[in-house]
N, C-alpha and C positions, 0 to 999 in steps of 0.2 A: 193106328196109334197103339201103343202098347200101355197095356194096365198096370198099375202099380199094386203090389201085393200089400196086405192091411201091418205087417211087421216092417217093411220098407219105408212106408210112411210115419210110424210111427218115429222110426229113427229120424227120417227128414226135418219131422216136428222140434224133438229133444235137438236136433245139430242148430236149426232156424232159432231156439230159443235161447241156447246158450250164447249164440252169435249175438243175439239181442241184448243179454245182459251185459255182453263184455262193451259192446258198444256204450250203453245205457253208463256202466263203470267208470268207461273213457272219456264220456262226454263232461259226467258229474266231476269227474277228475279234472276234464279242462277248465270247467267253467268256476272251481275252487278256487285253483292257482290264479285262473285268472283274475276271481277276487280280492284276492291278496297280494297284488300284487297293483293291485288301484286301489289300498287302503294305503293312506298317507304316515311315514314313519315322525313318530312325536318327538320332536326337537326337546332337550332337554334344557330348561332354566339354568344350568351350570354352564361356564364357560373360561376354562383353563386357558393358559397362553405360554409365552416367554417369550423376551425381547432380548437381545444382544446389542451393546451399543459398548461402541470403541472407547468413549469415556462418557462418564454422567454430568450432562449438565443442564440446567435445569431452569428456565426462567431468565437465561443469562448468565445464572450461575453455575460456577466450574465448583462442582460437587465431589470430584474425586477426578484426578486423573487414569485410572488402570481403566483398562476396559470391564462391564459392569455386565453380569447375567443379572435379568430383571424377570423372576416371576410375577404371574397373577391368575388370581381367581373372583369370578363374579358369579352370584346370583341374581337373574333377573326376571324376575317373572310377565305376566305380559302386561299390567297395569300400572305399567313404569315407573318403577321400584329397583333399587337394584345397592346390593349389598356387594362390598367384595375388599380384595386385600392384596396388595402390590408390593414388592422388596427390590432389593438393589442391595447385591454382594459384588467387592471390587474379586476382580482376579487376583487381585495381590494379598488378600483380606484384610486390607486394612479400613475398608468401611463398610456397614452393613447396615442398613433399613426394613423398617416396615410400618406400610401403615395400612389405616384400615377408614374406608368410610363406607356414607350412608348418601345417596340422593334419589332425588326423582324428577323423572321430566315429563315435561307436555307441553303437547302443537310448540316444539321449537327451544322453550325453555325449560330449562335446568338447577335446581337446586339440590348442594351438595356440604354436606360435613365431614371432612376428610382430619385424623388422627395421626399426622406423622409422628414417627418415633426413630432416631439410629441409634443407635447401639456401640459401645464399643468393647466388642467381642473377645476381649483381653480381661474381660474382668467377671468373674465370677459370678455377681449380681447385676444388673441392671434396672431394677427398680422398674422395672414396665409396670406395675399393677398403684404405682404410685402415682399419685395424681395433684399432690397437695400443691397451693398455690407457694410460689416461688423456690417448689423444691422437684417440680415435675420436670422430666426432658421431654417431656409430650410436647406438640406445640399445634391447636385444633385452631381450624381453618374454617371459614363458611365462604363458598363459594356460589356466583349467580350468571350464568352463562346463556346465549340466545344464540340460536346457529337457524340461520335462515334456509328456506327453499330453494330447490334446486336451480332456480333461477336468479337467487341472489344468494350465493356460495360464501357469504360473511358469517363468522361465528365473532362475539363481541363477550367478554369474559372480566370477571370483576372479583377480588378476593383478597380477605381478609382474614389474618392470623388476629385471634380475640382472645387467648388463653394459653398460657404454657408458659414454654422457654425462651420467648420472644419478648426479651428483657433490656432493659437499659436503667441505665442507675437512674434515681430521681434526685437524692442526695444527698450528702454525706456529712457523717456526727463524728466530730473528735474529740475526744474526750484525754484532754492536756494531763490530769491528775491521774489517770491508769496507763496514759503513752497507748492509747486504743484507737481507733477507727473504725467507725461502722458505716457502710454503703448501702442505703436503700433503692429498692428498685421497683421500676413501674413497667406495666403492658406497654409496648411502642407499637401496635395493632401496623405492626408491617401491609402495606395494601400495594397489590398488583393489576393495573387495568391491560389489556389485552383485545388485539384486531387482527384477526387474520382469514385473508379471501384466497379460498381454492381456485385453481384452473386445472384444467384436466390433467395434465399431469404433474403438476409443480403448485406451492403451496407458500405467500409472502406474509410477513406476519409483524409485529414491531407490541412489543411489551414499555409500559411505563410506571414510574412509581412515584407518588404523588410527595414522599414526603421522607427522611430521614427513618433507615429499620435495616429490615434485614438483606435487600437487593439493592441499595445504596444511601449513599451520603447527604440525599437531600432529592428535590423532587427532578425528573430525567429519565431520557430515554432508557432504558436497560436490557432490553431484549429484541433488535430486531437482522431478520434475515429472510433464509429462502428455505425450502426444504422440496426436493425433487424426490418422485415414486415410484418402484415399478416392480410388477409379481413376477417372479422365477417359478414356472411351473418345471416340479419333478414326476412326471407322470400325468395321468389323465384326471385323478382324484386330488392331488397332493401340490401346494405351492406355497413358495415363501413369499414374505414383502422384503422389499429392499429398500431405504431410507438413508438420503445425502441430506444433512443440513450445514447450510454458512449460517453459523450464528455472531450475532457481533452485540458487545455491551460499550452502547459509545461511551456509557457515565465512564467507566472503568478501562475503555482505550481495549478492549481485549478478542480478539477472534479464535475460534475455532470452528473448526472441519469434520463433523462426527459423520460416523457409519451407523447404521441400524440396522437388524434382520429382525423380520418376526418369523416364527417358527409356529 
């Protein structure tokens, strides 16, 4: 066997040790990455959107005919809370919305205060920051909803406009010696009750309104139909929703055929 000289070894030592370290580097390096890489990324409370929908209609109601881009935005944090604000601009601009509410939910149900506001975008002022009673275009809503478990796919929806623009004459002073007329007006707390049970891909639903306002002439059917779903995946990360509704308002004899995309 042959002996190794004492500056031979030396080196073998220095070569053996640096090889250790690089390893020792590589390993610390894998087992890093690999930390981070099982640390869960945090979903943020924000959640932006837009909806496209061929024409706006709403409850039954034909809101605009152009086709309508509908932003929104919600904050929702996890103790179900959730703030946010939704619009509806026509393609043609002849109508523009926004509103703004407040709800929270739990095991199922829902309470909500929703601030609609439209606009018409031709005039200089709008008064949004006005609020006074029977001079407001605000018209605020409280809404009370229950959407059951996966096993009984029923959401059951109830609501009420209590304040704004949601107006009807009460009644009217004439006044013969100045050839004058004044019209007074009261809250007509427009109410909308609501059923509709999912199936996996399609979705039946029928809205009614109890009493003379804003969705019809007295108490009647006003909103029911179908609405069919399905996501268009663009890539492996990325997909749209795709939404057909028949909706039909028997009070008012009226049908329409809307398209939806969410983006």
């Amino acid at each position: 066997m042959k002996s190794t000289s004492s500056g031979e070894s030396n080196k073998l030592t220095q070569t053996m040790r640096k090889h250790l370290i690089s390893l020792m580097i590589l390993l610390s390096g894998g087992f890093s990455l690999s930390a981070q890489d099982t640390v869960p990324e945090k979903t943020s409370p924000f959640n932006p959107g837009c909806d496209l929908v061929s024409r706006y209609v709403w409850r039954g109601q034909l809101l605009d005919r152009s086709p309508n881009i509908q932003p929104w935005v919600e904050y929702a944090p996890a103790f179900g809370l959730r703030i946010g604000a939704l619009g509806s601009y026509s393609f043609s601009g002849d109508y523009a919305e926004v509103d703004l509410y407040l709800g929270y939910g739990y095991q199922g149900f829902s309470l909500m205060l929703t601030d609609y506001f439209v606009m018409d975008e031709s005039l200089e002022n709008n008064r949004f920051f006005d609020y006074r009673k029977g001079i407001t275009g605000h018209l605020l809503e409280g809404t009370l909803s229950w959407e059951g478990p996966e096993k009984v796919p029923l959401k059951l929806t109830a609501a009420t406009m209590f304040y704004g623009a949601d107006m009807k004459v009460d009644h009217v002073v004439i006044d013969t010696s100045l050839n004058d007329t004044t019209a007074y007006y009261v809250n007509q707390y427009s109410t909308y009750f609501e059923a509709a049970w999912s199936f996996r891909h399609f979705s039946v639903f029928a809205g009614i309104t109890p009493a003379a306002g804003f969705y019809g002439n007295g108490f009647g059917l006003v909103n029911l139909g179908i609405s069919a779903d399905r996501d268009i995946r663009l890539g492996k990360n990325y997909s749209i929703g795709l939404r057909a509704s028949l909706i039909t308002n028997p009070q008012r004899q009226n049908i329409y055929l809307v398209l939806g995309i969410t983006l």
